[in-house]
Each structure stands twice: as C-alpha cells, then as structure tokens.
C-alpha positions in Angstrom: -11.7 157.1 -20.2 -8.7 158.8 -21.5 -5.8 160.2 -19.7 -3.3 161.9 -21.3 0.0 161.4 -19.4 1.2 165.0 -20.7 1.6 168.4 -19.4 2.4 169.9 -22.9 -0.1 172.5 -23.7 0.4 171.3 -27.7 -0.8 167.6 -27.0 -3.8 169.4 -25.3 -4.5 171.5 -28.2 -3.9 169.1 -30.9 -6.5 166.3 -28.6 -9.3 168.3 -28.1 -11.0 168.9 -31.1 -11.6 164.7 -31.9 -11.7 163.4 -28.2 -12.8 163.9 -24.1 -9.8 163.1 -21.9 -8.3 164.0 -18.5 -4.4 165.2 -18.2 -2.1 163.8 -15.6 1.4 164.4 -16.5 4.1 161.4 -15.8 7.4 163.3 -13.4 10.1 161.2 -14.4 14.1 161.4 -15.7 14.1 162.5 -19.2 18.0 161.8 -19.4 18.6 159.7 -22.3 21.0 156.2 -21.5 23.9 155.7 -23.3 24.4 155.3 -26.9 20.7 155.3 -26.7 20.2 156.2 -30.4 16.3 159.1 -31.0 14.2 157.2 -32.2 14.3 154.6 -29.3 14.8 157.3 -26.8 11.4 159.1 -27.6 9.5 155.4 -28.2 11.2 154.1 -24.3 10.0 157.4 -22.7 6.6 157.7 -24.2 6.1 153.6 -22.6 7.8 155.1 -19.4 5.4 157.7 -19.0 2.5 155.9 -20.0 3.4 152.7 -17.0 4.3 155.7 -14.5 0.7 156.9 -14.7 -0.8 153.9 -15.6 0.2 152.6 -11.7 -1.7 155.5 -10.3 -4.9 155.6 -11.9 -8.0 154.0 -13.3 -7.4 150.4 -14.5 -10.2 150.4 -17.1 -8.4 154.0 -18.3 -6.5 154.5 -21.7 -3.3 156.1 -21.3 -1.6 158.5 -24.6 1.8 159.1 -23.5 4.0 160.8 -25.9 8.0 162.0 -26.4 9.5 164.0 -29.0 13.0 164.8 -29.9 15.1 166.1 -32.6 17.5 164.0 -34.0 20.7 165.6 -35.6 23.3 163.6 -37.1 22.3 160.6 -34.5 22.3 163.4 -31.3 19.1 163.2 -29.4 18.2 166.9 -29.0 15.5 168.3 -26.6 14.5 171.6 -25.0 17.4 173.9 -24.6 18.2 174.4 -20.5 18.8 178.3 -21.3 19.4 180.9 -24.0 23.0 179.5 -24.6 21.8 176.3 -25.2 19.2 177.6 -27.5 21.3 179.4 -29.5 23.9 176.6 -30.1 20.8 174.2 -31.1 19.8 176.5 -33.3 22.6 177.2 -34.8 23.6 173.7 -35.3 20.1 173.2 -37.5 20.7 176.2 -39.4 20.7 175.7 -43.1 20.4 171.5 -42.3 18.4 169.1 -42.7 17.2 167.4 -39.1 14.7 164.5 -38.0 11.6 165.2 -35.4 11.1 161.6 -33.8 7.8 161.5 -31.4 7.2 158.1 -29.7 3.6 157.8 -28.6 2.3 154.6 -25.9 -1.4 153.9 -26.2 -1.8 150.7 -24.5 -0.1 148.1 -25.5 0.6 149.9 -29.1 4.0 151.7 -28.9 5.0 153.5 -32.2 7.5 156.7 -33.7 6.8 158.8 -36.6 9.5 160.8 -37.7 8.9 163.8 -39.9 12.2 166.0 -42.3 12.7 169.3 -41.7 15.2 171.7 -43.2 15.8 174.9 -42.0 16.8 177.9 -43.6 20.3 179.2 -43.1 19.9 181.7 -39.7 21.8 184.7 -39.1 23.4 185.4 -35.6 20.7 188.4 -35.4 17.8 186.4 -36.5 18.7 183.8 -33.6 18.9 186.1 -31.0 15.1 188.0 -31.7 14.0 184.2 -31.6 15.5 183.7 -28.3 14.4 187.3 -26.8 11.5 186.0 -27.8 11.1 183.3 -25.6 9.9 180.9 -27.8 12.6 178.4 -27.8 12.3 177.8 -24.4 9.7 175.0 -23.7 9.7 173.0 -27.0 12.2 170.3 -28.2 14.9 171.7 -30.5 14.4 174.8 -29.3 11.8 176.3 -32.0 8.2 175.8 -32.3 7.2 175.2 -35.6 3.2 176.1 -35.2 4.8 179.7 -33.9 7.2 182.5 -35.3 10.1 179.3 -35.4 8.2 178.6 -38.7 9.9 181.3 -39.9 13.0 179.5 -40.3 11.4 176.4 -41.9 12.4 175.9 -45.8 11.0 172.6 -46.0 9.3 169.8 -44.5 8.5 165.9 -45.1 6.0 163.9 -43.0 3.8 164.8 -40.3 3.8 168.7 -39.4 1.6 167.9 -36.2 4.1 165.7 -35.1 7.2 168.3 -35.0 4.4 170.6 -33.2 4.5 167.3 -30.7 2.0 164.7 -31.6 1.7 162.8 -34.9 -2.3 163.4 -34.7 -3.4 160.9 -37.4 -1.3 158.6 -36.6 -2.5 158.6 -32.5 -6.3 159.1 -33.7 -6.0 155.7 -35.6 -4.0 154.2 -32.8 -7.0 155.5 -30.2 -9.5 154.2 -32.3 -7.8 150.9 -32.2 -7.8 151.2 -28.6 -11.5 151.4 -28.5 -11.4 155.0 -28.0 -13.9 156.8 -29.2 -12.9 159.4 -31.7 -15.0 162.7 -33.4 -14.8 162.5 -37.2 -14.6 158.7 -37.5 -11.3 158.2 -37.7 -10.7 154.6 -38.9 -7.5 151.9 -38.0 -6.2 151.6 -41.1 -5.5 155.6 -40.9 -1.8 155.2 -39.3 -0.2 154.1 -42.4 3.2 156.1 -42.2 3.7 155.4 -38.4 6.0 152.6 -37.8 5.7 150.2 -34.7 8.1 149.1 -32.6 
C-alpha cells in the first residue's frame, strides 16, 4: 500500500493516473531553521513528513512525502501568508531567474529535483488581477504554474511537474524502486536528473 503523506490537491492529481494510494497528510512546523539553505529545507521536511505518518500507520505501507520551495538568491520562499506577501514574492521573481526545489521521501530514498524558471518582467497591474484572482494563495511562490501564473513564465529548465509540486518521473522511478507498483511500466533507471541526498 501507498500513502501519500500530502494534502496538496496537485500531488493527488499528478499520482493518480500511474498508481492506487491512500492520502494522510503529515501536521507539522513548516518553519525553516536557521541558515538552513532550499534545497535541504524541502529534502528535511519531505523525511519529516514521511516519519510523522509513517508512526501512525501501516508498517508494511510505502509512504511519498514531498516539499517544495522556491529558492531566490539562497531565500527559501513558500506560500505567501496574504495578498501583501504575494505581491512582494511576486514582485521579487519578476523579470528573474528563480530555482523550484521539491524534496520527495519514499522510504528510505530521499532526493530534490530542482527545475529553472524565469519569469517575465510583471507590471504592478498584472500582479494585482493575479492576486484578485486567488491563485497565489495556496501554492509555493505564490503562482501556480499549471494555472493562469503560467502566464508570467518566459522560460523554463528541468522538470515542469515538479514546480506544479512533484517531480513525477523522478517519484515514479523512485516508487518502482520501492516495489510499488506503477501503470505504464515505469522503470528504476528512469530518475536520472534527480539527485540523492
């Protein structure tokens, strides 16, 4: 059995298609430590969630616990707390160049893709529509990339699932590893660009 220690309804989506699981999403503090730098925030959370609901379930169970952040210039970035916070996120990717770490736990594996993505440079107006929106609200770096934030997207290098929240062939191969079993054959040898900790 699978469990998916996530409450995001993109994990869900991205999952479904290739394999049966059940959701039970890990409560815990998100708040990175110091001078922790992204990429081993998202990697120490994803292993926190994954032990947190690992403690209360099935022993026999896989558990796919995931974290994703933005990373811009070294400053761990996640959902904005409200529509200032938005704005000033947004306006701090406009017309950059920012990193999209997600950590993902399966098991004992533990791994971080991290995917390029430039934005367009965003007028004040164009900002606030996205915010009235509501949008920005739920998703790390306060635009969703698989939604009208796509928009704002000149560019992107690496993974596209995984700045939607879940490097999917990376975490198929990883699954399959695990002994999951996973529609469309994916194969081990499929995670080539995820890097392991």
């Amino acid at each position: 059995m699978l469990v998916l220690a996530s409450a995001s309804p993109r994990r869900r989506q991205l999952l479904e298609p290739f394999v049966a699981f059940e959701v039970c999403p890990a409560d815990l503090d998100e708040s990175p430590r110091p001078g922790e730098a992204p990429r081993a925030y998202v990697q120490r959370l994803a292993v926190d969630k994954a032990k947190a609901v690992a403690v209360h379930g099935d022993a026999a169970a896989v558990v796919l616990a995931a974290d994703t952040s933005l990373d811009v210039d070294g400053r761990i970035v996640g959902k904005p707390v409200d529509a200032d916070d938005a704005r000033a996120i947004l306006l701090a990717l406009s017309g950059r160049t920012h990193l999209v770490h997600t950590g993902v736990a399966i098991g004992e594996e533990v791994f971080a893709v991290t995917t390029r993505v430039r934005f367009v440079p965003l007028s004040i107006s164009a900002i606030d529509w996205y915010i009235a929106t509501g949008e920005p609200f739920d998703v790390a770096g306060a635009y969703a990339i698989q939604g009208r934030g796509a928009a704002f997207v000149a560019a992107i290098e690496g993974s596209f699932t995984n700045v939607v929240g879940l490097p999917l062939a990376e975490t198929l191969a990883a699954l399959s590893r695990a002994g999951v079993a996973v529609a469309g054959g994916a194969r081990a040898e499929g995670a080539g660009t995820a890097s392991t900790r």
